[in-house]
N, C-alpha and C positions, 0 to 999 in steps of 0.2 A: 486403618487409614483408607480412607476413600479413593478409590482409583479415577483419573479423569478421561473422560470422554476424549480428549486432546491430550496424547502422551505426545512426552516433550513439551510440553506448553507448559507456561507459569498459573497454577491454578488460581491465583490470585488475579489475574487477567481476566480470567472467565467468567467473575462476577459481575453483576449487572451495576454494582454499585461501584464499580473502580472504572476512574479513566482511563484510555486507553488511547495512546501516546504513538503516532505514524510519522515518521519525517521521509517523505519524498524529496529525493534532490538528480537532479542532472542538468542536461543542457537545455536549450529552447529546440525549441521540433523533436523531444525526443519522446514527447505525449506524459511529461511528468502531471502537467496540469488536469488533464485527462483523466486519466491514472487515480489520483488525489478525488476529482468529483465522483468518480464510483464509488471510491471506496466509501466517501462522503452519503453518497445517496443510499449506498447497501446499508450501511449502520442508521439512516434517518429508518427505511423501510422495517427492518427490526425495531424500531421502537428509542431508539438512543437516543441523547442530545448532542447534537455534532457541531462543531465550530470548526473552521479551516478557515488558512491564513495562504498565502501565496507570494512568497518574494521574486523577483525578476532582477537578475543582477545589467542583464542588456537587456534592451527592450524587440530584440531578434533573437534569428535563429545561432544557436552556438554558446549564450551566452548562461552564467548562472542560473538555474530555476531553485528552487526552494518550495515545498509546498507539507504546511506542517496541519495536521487532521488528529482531530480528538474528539472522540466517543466516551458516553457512558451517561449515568443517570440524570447528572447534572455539572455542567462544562463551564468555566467561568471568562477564562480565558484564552483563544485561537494561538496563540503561542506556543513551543513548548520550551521548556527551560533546558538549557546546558547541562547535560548528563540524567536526562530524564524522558528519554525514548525508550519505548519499548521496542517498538520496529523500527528499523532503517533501511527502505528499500531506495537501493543506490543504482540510479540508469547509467552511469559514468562513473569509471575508474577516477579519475582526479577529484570529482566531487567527492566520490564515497570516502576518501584520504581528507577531504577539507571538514566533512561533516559525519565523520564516526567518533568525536570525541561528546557529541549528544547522544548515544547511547549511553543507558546507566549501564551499572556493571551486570547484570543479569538480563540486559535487553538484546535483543535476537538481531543479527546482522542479516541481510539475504543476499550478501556478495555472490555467496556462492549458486543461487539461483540467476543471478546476473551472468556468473562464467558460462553457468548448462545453459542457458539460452543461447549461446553461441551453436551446440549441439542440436537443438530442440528446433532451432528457427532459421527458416531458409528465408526470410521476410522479415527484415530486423521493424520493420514498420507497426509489426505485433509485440515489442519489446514489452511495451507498456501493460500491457493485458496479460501476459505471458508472466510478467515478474507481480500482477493483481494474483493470479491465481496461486503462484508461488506463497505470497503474503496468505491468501485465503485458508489457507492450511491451519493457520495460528490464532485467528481470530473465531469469534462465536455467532459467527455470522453465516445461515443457512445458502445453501448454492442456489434458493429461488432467489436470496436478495439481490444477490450479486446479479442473477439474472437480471431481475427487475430492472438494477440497477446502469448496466450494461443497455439495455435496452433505452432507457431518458436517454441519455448520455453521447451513445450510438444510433439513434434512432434513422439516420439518413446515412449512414456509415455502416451498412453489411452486419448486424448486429451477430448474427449467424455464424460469420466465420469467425466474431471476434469472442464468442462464447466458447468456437471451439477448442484456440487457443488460448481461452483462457483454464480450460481444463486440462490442457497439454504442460501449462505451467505449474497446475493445483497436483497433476499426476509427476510432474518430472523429479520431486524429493523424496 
């Protein structure tokens, strides 16, 4: 048996020919949308085809965000289906309750990287980036893309600290 480069991870994720299924969800201002374009741009910079989708349940801050991202060879449709996440990185307790029944049954919650950012983060304003790095862990995605990616994305926004935190999250599991 072939041992993988990502223990704990689903080796069937790590092919380049399988989609690979993100559902972001929290509130508005909590940088879900954010959050979603990196991860979006990291996997364009490796090579993937990416589609994202972004629901807004208020059109301010507080209200539902949704934001569902899918990688891999070939992407047909920015949706993901009901019980067919692989990731679900959740910025809010009530959302992560309204949107953990789209996890399949073998797909990776990171609630628990949501609790340790309470630990980890004296500036919840890095929540976003803090719970990318958390995610980064699981996916096949090199720390230049993220970089890269981090950088579009944040380019007038401190890219700097927001990379440092983002390693503070990739380190804290």
């Amino acid at each position: 048996m072939r041992r993988s480069l990502y223990p704990g991870r689903d080796p069937e994720i790590m092919k380049k020919d399988t989609v690979v299924n993100i559902l972001f969800c929290g509130t508005g201002g909590q940088g879900v949308l954010a959050a979603s374009e990196i991860c979006g741009w990291a996997a364009l910079v490796e090579g993937y085809h990416v589609k994202k989708s972004e629901v807004h349940g208020m059109a301010q801050r507080g209200g539902s965000v949704e934001s569902h991202v899918r990688f891999g060879k070939k992407v047909f449709s920015p949706l993901i289906a009901k019980g067919s996440v692989d990731y679900l990185v959740s910025f809010h307790k009530e959302e992560h309750i309204r949107m953990v029944g789209f996890l399949k049954p073998k797909g990776i919650d990171l609630i628990a990287s949501f609790d340790a950012s309470h630990t980890y983060l004296a500036d919840k304003r890095f929540l976003n980036i803090f719970l990318l790095g958390a995610l980064s862990r699981y996916l096949p995605l090199k720390i230049e893309s993220w970089f890269a990616a981090i950088n579009t994305v944040f380019a007038d926004k401190n890219p700097e600290e927001n990379k440092k935190m983002f390693l503070k999250g990739r380190e804290s599991g």
